[in-house]
MIRO-987231 format. One record per residue: residue in three letters; x, y, z of N, C-alpha, C, O, CB in turn. Coordinates in steps of 0.001 Angstrom, whole numbers, plus 500000, padded with zeros to 6 digits. Each point is the difference from the previous one (the first is absolute). Glycine has a CB too. Layout:
<pts>
ALAXYZXYZXYZXYZXYZ/...
</pts>
This chain:
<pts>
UNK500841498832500000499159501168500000500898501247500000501080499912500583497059498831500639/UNK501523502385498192500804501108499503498636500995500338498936500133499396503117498727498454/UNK498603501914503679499178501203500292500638501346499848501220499887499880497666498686501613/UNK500742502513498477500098501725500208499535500696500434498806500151499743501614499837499200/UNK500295500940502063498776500499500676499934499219501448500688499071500422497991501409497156/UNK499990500412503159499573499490500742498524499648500089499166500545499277502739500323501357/UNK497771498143500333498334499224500104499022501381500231500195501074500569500554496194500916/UNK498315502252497913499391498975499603500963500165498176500556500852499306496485499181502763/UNK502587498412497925500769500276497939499123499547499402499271499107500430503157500426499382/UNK497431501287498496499064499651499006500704498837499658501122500078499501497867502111499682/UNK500338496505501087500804498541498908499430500381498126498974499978499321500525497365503251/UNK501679502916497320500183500118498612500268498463499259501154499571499961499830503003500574/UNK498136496805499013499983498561499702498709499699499355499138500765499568502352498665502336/UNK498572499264498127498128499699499110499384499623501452498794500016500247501542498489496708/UNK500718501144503996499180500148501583499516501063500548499402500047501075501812498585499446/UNK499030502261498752499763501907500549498850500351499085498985499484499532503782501553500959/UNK498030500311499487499502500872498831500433499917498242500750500614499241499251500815502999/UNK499307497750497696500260499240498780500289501408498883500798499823499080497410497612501607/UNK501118503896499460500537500979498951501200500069500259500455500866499253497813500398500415/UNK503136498008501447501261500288499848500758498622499858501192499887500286498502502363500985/UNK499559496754498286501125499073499470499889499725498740499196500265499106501018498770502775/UNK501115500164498264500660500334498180499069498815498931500142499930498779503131500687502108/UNK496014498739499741499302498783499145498806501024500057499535500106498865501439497006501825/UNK498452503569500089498410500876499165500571501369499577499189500592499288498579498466502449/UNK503394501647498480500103501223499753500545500164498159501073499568499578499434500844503497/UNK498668500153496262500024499636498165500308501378499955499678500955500706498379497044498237/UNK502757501844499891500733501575499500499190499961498633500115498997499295502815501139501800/UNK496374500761498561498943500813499062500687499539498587499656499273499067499606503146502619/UNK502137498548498702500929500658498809500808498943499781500993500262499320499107502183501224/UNK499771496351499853500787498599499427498800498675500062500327498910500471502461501965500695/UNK495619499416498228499514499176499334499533499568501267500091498788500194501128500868497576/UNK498316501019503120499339499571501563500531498940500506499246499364500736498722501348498831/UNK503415498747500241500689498626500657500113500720501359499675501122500389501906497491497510/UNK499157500035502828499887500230501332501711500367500030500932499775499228496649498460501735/UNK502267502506500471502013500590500090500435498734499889500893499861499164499551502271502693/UNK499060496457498974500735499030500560500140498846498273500970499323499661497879501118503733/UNK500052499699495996500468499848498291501331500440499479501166499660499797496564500759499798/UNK501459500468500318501289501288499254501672499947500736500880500017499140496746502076500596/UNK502717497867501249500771499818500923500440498274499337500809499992499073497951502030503202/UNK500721496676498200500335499170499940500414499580498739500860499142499800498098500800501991/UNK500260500833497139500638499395498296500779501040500078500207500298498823497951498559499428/UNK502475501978502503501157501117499474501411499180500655501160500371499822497149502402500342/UNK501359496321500436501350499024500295500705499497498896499296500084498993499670499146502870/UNK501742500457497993501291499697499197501276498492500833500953500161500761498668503213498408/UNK499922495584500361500825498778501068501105499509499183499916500212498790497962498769502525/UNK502972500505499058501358499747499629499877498689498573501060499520499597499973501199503446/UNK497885498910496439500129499274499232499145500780498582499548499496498972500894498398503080/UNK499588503614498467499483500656499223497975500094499684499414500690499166503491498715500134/UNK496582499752501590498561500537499914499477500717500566500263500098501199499512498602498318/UNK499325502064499934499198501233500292498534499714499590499519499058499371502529502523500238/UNK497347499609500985498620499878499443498801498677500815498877499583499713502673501341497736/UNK499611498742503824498925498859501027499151500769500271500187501182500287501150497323500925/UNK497310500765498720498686500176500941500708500224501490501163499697500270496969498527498212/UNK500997502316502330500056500657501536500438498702500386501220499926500148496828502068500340/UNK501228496832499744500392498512500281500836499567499756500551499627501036498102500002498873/UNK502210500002498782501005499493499660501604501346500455501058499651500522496910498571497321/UNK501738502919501826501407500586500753499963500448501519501000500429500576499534500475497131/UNK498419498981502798499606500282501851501281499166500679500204498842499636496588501065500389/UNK503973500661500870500681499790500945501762499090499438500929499354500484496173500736501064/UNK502391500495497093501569499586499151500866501337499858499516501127499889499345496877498416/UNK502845501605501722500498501114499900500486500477498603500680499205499351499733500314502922/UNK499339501567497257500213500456498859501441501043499875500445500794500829496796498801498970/UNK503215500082498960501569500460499867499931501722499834501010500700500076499899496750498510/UNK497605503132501155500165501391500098499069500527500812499082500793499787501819499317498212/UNK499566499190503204498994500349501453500274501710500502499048500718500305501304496320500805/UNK500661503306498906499951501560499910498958500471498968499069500545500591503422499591500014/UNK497323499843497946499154499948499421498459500545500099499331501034499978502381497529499855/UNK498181499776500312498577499895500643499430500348501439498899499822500520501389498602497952/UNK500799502096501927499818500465501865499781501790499663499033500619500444503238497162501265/UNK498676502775497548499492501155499721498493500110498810499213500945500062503604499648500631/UNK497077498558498563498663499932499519498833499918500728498945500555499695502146498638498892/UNK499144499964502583498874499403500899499757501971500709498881500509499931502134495778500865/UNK500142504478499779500089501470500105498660500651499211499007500468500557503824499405499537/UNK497400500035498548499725500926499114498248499542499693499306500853499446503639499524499506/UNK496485498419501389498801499160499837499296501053500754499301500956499666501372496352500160/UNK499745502202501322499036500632501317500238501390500000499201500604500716500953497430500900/UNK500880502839497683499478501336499811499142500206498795499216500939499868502724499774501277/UNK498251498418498063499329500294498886498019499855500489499065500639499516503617498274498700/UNK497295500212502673498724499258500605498999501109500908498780500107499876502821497441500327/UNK499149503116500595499635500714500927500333501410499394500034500872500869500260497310501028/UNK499983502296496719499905500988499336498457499927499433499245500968500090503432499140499514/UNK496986498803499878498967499684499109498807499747501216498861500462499937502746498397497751/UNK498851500419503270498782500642501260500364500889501227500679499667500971498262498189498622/UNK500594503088500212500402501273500993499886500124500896500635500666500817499175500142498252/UNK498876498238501060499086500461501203500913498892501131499998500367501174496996500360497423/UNK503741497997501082500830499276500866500516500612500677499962499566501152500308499147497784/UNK500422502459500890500897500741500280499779500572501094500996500191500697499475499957497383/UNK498187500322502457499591500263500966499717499222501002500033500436501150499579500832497627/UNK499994497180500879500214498565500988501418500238500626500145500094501219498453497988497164/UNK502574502022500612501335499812500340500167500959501569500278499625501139500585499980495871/UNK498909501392502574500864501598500244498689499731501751500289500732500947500552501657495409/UNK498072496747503827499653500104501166500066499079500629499276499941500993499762501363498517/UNK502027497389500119500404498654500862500835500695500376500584500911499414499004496923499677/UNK500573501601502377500978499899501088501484498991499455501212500197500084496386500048501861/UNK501765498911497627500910498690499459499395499207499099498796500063499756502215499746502208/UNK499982499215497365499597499223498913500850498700499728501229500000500056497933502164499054/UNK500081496737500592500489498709500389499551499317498708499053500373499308500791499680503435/UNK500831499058497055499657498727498798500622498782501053501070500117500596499413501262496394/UNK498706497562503093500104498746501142500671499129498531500016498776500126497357501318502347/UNK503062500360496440500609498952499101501125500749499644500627499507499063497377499208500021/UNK502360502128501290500846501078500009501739499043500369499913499809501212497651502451499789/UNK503784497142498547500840499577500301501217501029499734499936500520498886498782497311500891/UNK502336502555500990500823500810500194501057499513498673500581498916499962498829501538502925/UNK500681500677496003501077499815499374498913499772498788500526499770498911501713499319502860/UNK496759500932498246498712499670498653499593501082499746500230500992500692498766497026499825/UNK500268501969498347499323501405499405498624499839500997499245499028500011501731501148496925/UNK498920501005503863498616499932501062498901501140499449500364500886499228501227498445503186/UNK497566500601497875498746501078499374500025501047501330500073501228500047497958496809498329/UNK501887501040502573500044501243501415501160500875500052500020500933500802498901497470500740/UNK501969501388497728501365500404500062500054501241499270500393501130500290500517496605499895/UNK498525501678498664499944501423498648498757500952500309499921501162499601500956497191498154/UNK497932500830503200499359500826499890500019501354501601499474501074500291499277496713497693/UNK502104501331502544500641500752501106501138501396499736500030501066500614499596496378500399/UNK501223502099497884500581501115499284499177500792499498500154501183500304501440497717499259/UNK497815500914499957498173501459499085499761500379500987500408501161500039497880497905498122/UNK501125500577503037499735500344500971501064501282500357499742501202499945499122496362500469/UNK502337501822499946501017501114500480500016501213498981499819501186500275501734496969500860/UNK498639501423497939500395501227498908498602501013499984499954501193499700501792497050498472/UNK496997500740502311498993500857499263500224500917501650500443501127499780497423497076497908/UNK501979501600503375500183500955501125500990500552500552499965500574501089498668498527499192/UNK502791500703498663501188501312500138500799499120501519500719500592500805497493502495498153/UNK501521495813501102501402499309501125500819498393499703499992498973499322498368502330502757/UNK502056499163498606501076498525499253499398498664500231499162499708500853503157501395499722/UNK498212498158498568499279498589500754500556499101500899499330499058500426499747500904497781/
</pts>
């Protein structure tokens, strides 16, 4: 589990508030896929395949994981640009948690904990 913040925390997950995880949260401006789509076929694995379904590249490591870690960045701003009104969920949690959240993984509470900071002017 990967928290921010302090309690009470929004679970950002499909156990939560499902408008902040990456399997329901769909980006408009890339054909309404989901971040956690889009994200998982943007992997790249050492025998050269790309383009896995969410299932087949989930919890494999990919050779341009910087990459796709700053992509996974750019999703969830792109996501919470296109809904605004999130933004105001963010900016009035105390804290924010994903219970699938593993240290050293691309986390949704994580990025969406950074928006958070930036959108209210303090560090994270």
């Amino acid at each position: 589990m990967i928290q921010h913040g302090t309690a009470p925390f929004l679970e950002c997950s499909s156990r939560g508030d499902r408008r902040f995880s990456a399997f329901a949260a769909r980006i408009k401006g890339c054909g309404n896929r989901s971040i956690e789509e889009i994200y998982q076929a943007a992997k790249v694995f050492a025998d050269g395949s790309t383009g896995l379904s969410w299932r087949e590249a989930k919890g494999k490591r990919a050779v341009n994981a910087d990459e796709v870690r700053a992509l996974y960045s750019v999703l969830w701003d792109e996501y919470v640009a296109e809904n605004p009104n999130l933004l105001t969920v963010l900016t009035e949690a105390t804290g924010l948690q994903d219970l699938f959240g593993q240290a050293g993984h691309a986390c949704q509470a994580t990025e969406l904990w950074r928006i958070r900071c930036v959108a209210l002017g303090v560090a994270p």
